[in-house]
CHARMM-style PDB file with segment names, atoms N, HN, CA, C and O in Angstrom:
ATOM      1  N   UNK     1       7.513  -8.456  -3.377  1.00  0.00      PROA
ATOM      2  CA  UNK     1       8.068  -7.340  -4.090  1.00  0.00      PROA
ATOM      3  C   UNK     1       9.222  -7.883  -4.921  1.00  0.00      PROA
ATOM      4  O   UNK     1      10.095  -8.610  -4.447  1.00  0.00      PROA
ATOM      5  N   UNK     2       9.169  -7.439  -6.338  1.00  0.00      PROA
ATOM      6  HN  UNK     2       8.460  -6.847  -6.723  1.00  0.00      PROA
ATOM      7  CA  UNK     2      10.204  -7.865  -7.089  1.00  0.00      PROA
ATOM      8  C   UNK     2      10.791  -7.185  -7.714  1.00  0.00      PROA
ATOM      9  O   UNK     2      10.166  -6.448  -8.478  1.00  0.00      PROA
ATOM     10  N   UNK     3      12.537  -7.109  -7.671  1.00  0.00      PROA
ATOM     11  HN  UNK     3      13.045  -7.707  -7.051  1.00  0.00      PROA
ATOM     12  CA  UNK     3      13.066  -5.882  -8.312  1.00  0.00      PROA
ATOM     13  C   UNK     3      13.482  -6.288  -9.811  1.00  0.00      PROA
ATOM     14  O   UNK     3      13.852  -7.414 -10.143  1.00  0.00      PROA
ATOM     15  N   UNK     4      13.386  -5.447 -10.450  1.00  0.00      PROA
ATOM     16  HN  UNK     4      13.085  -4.532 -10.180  1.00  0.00      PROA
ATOM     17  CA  UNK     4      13.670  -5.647 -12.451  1.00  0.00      PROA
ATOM     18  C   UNK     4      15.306  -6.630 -12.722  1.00  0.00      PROA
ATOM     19  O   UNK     4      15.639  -6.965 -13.859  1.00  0.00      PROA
ATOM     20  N   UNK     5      15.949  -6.885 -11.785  1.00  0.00      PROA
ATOM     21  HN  UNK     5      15.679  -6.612 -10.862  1.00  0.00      PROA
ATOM     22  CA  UNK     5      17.074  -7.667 -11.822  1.00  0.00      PROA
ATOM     23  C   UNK     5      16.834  -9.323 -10.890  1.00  0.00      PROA
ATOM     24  O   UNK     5      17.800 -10.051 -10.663  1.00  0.00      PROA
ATOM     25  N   UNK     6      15.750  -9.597 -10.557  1.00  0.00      PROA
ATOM     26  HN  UNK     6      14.965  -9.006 -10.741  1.00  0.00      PROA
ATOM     27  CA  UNK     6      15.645 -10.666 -10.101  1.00  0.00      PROA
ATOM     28  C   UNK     6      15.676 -10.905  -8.246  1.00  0.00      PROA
ATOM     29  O   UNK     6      15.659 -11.870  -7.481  1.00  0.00      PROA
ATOM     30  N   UNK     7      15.725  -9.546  -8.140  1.00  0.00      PROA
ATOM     31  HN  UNK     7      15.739  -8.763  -8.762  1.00  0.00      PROA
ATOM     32  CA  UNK     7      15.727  -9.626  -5.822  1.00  0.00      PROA
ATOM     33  C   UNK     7      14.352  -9.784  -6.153  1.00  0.00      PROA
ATOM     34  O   UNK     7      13.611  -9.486  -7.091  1.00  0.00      PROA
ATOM     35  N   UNK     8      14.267 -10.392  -4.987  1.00  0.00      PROA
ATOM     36  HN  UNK     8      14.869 -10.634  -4.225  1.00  0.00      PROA
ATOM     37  CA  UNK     8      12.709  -9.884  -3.793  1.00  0.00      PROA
ATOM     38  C   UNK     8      12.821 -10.049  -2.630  1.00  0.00      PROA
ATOM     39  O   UNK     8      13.743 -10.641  -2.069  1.00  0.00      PROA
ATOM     40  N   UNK     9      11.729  -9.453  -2.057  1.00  0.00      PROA
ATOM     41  HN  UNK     9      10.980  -8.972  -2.513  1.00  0.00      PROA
ATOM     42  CA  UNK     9      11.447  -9.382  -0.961  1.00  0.00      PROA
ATOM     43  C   UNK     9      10.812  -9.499  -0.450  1.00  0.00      PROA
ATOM     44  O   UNK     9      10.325  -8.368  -0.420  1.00  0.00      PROA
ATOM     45  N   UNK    10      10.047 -10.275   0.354  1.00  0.00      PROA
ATOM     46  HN  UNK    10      10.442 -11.193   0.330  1.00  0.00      PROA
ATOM     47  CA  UNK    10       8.641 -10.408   0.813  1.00  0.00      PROA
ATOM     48  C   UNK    10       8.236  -9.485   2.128  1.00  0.00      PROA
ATOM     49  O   UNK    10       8.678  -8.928   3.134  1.00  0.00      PROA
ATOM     50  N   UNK    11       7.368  -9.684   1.549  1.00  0.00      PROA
ATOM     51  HN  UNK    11       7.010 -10.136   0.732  1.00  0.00      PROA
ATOM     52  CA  UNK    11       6.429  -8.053   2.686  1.00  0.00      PROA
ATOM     53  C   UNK    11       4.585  -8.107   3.057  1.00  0.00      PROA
ATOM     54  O   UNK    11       3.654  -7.574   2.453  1.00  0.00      PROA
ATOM     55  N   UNK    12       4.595  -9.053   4.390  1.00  0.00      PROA
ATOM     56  HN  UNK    12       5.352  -9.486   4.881  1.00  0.00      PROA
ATOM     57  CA  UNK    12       3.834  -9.305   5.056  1.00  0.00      PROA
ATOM     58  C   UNK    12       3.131  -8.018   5.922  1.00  0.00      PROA
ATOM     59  O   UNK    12       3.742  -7.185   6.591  1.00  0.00      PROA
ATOM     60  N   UNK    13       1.644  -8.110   5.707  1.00  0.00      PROA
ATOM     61  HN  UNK    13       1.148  -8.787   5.164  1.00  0.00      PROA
ATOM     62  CA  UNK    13       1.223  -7.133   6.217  1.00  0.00      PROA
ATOM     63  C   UNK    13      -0.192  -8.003   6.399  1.00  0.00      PROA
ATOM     64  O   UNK    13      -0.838  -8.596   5.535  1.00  0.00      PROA
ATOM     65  N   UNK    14      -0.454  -7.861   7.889  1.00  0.00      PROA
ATOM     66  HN  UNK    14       0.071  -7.379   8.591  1.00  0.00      PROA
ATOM     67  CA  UNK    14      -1.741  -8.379   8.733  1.00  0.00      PROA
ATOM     68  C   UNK    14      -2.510  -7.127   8.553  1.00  0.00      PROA
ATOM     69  O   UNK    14      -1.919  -6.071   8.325  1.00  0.00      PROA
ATOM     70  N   UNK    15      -3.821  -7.195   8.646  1.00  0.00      PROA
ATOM     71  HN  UNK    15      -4.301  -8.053   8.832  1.00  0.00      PROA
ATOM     72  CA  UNK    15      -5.032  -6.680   8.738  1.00  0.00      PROA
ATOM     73  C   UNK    15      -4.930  -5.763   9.379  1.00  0.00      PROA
ATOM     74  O   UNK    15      -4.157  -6.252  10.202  1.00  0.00      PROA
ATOM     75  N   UNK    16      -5.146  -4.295   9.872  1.00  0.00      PROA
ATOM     76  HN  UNK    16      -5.774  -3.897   9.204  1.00  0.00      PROA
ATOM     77  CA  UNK    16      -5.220  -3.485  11.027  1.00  0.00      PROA
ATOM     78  C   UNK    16      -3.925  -3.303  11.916  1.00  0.00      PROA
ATOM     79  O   UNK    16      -3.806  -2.701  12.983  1.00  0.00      PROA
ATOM     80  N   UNK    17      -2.778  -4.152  11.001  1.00  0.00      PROA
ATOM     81  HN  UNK    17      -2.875  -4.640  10.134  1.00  0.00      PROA
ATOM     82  CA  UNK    17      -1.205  -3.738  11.528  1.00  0.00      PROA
ATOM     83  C   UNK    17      -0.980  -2.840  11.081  1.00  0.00      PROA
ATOM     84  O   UNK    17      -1.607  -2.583  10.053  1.00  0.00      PROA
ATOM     85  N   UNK    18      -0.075  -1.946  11.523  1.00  0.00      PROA
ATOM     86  HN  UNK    18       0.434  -2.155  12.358  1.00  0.00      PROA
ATOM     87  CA  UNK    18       0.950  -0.999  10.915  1.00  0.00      PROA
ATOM     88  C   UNK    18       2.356  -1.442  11.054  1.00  0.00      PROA
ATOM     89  O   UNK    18       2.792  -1.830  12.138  1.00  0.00      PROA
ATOM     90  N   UNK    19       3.360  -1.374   9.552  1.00  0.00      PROA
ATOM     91  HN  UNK    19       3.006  -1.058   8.671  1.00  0.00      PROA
ATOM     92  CA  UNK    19       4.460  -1.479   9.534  1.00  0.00      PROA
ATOM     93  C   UNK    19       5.107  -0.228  10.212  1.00  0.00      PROA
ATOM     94  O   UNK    19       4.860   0.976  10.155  1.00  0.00      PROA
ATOM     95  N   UNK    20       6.180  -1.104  10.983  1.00  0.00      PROA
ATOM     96  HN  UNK    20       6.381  -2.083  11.029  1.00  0.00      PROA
ATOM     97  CA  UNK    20       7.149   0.053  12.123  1.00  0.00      PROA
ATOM     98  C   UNK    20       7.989   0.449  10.948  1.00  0.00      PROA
ATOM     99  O   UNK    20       8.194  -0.134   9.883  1.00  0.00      PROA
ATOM    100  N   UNK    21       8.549   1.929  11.557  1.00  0.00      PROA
ATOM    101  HN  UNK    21       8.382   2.402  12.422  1.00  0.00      PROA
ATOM    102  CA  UNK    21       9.649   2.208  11.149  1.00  0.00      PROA
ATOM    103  C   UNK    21      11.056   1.486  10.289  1.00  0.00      PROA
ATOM    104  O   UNK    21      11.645   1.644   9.220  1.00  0.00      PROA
ATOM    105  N   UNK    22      11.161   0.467  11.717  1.00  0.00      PROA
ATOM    106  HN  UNK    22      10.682   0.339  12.586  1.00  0.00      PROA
ATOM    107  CA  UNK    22      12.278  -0.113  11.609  1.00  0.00      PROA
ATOM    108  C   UNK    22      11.957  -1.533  10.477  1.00  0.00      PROA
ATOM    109  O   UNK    22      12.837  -1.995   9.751  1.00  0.00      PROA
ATOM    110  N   UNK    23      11.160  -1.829  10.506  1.00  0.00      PROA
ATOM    111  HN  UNK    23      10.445  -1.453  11.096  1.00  0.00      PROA
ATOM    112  CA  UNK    23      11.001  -2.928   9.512  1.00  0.00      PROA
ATOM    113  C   UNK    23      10.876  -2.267   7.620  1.00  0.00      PROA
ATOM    114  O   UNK    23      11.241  -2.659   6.512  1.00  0.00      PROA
ATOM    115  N   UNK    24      10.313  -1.367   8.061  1.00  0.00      PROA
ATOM    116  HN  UNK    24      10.016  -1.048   8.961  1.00  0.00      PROA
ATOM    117  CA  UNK    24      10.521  -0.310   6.719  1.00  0.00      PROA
ATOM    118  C   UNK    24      12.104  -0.106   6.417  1.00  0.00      PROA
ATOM    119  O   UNK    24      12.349  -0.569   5.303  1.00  0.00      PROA
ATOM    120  N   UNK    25      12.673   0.160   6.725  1.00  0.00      PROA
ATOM    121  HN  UNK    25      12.474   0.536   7.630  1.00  0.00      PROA
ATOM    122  CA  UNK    25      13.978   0.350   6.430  1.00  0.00      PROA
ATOM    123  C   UNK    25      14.816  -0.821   6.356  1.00  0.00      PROA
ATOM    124  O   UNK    25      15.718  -0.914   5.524  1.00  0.00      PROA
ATOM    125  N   UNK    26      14.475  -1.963   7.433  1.00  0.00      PROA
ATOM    126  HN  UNK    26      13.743  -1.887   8.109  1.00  0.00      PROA
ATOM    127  CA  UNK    26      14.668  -3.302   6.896  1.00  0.00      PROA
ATOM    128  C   UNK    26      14.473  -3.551   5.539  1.00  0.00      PROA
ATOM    129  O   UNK    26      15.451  -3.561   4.792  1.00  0.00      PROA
ATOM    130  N   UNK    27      12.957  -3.825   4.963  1.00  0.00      PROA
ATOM    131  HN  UNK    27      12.162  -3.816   5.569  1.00  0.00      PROA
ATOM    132  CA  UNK    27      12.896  -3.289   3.929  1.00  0.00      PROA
ATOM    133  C   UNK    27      13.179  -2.775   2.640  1.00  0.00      PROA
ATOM    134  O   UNK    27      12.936  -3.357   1.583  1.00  0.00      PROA
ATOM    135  N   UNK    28      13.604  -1.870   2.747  1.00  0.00      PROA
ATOM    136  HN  UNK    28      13.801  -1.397   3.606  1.00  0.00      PROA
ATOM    137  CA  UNK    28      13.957  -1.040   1.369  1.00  0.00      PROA
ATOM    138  C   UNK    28      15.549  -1.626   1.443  1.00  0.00      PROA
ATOM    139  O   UNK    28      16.182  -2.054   0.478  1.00  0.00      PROA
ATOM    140  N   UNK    29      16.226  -1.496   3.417  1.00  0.00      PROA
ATOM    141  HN  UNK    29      15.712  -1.149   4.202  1.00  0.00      PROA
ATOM    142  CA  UNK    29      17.629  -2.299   2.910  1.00  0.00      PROA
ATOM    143  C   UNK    29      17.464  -3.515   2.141  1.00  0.00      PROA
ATOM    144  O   UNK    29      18.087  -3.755   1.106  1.00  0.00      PROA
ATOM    145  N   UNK    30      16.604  -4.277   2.680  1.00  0.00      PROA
ATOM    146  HN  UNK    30      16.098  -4.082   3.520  1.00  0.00      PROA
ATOM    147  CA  UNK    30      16.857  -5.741   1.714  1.00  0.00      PROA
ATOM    148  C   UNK    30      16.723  -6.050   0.233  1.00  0.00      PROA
ATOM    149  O   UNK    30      17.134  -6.899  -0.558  1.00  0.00      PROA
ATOM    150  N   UNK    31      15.810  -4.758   0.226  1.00  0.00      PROA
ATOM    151  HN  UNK    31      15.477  -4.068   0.868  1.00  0.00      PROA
ATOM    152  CA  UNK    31      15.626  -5.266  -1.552  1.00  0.00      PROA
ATOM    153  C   UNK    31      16.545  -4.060  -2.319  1.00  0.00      PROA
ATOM    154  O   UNK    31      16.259  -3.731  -3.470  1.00  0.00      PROA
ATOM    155  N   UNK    32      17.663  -3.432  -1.590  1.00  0.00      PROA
ATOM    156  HN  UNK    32      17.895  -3.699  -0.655  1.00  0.00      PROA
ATOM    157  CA  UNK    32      18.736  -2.329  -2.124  1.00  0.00      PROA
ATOM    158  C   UNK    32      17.924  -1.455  -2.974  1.00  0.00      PROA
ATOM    159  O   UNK    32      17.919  -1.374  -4.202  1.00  0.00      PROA
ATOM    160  N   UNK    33      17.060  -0.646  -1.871  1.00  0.00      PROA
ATOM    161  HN  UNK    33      17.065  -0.712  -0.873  1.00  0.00      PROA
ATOM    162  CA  UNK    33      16.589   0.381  -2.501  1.00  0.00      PROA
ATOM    163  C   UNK    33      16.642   1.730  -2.276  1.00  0.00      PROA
ATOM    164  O   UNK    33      16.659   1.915  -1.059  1.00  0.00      PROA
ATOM    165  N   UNK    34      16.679   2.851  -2.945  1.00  0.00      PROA
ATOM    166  HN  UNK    34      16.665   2.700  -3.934  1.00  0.00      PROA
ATOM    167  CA  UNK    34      16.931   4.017  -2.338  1.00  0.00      PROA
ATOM    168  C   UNK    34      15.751   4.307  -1.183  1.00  0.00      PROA
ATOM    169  O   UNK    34      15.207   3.336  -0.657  1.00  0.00      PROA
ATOM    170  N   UNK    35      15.430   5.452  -0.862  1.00  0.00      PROA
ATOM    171  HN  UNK    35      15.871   6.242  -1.289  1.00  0.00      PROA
ATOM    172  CA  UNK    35      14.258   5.928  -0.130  1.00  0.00      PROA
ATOM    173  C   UNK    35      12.988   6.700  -1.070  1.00  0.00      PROA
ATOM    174  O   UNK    35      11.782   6.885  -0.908  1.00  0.00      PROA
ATOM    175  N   UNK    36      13.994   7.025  -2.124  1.00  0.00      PROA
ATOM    176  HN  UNK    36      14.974   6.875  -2.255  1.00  0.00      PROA
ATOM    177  CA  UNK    36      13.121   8.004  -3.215  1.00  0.00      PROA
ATOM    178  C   UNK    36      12.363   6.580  -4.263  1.00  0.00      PROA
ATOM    179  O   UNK    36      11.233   6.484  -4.743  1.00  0.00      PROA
ATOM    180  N   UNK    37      13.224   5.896  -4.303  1.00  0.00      PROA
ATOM    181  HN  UNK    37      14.142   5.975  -3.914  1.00  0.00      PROA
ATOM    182  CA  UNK    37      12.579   4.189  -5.249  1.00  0.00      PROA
ATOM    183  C   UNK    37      11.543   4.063  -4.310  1.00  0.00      PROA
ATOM    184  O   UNK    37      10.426   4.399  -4.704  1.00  0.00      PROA
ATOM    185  N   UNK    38      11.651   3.683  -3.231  1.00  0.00      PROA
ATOM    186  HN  UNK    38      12.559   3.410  -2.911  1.00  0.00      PROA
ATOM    187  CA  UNK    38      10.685   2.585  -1.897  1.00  0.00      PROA
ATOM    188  C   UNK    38       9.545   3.980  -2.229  1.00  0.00      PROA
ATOM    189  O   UNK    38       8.443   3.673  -2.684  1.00  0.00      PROA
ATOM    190  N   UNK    39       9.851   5.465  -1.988  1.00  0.00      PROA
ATOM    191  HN  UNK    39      10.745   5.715  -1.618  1.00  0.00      PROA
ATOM    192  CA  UNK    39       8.594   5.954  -2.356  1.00  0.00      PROA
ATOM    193  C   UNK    39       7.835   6.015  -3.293  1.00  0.00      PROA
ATOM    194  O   UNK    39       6.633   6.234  -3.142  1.00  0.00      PROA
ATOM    195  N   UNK    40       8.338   5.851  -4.319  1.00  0.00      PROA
ATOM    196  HN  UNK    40       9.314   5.674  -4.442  1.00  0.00      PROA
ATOM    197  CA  UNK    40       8.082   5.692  -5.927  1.00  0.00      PROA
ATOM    198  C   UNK    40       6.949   4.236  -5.700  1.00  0.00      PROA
ATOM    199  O   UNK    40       5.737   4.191  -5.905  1.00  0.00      PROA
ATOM    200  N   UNK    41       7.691   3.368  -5.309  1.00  0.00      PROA
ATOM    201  HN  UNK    41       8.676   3.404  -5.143  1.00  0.00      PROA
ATOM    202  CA  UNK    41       6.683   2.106  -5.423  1.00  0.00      PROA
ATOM    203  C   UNK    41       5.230   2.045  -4.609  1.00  0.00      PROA
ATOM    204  O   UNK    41       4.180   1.562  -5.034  1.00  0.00      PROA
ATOM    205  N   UNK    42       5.464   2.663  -3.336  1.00  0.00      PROA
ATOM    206  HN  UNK    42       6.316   3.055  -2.990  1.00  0.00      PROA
ATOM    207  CA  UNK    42       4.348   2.750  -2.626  1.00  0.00      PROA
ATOM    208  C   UNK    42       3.456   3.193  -3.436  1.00  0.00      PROA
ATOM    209  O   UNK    42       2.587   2.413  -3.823  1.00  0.00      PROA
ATOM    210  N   UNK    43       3.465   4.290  -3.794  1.00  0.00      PROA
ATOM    211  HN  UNK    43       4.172   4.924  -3.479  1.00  0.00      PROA
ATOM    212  CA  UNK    43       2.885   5.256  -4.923  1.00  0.00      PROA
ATOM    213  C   UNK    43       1.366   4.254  -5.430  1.00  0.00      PROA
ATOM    214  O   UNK    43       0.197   4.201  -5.047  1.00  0.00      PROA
ATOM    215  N   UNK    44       2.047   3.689  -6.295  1.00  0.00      PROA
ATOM    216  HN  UNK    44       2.997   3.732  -6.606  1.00  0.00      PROA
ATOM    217  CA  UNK    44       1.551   2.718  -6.919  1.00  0.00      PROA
ATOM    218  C   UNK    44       0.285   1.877  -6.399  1.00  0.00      PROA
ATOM    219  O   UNK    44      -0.693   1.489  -7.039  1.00  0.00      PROA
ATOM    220  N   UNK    45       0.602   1.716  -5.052  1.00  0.00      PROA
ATOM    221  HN  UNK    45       1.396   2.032  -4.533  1.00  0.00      PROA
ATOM    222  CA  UNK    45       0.437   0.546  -3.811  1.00  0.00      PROA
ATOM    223  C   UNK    45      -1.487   1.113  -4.111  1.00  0.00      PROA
ATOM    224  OT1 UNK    45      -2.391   0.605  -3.447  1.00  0.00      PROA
TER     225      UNK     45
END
């Protein structure tokens, strides 16, 4: 994941995993994103 100013973040996802909660919010903290952005992008997904 790459933000328009040069962050990223990498975001590993295995086969038949589900991302927890808490790594989600890990997440959106690391790449300084709102909650309404992180939904915006999924969107996309």
């Amino acid at each position: 994941m790459r933000h328009p100013d040069g962050r990223t973040t990498l975001i590993t996802v295995h086969p038949g995993e589900k991302i927890g909660k808490g790594m989600v919010r890990k997440i959106i903290n690391d790449a300084e994103l709102t909650r309404d952005e992180w939904f915006e992008l999924i969107v996309d997904i």
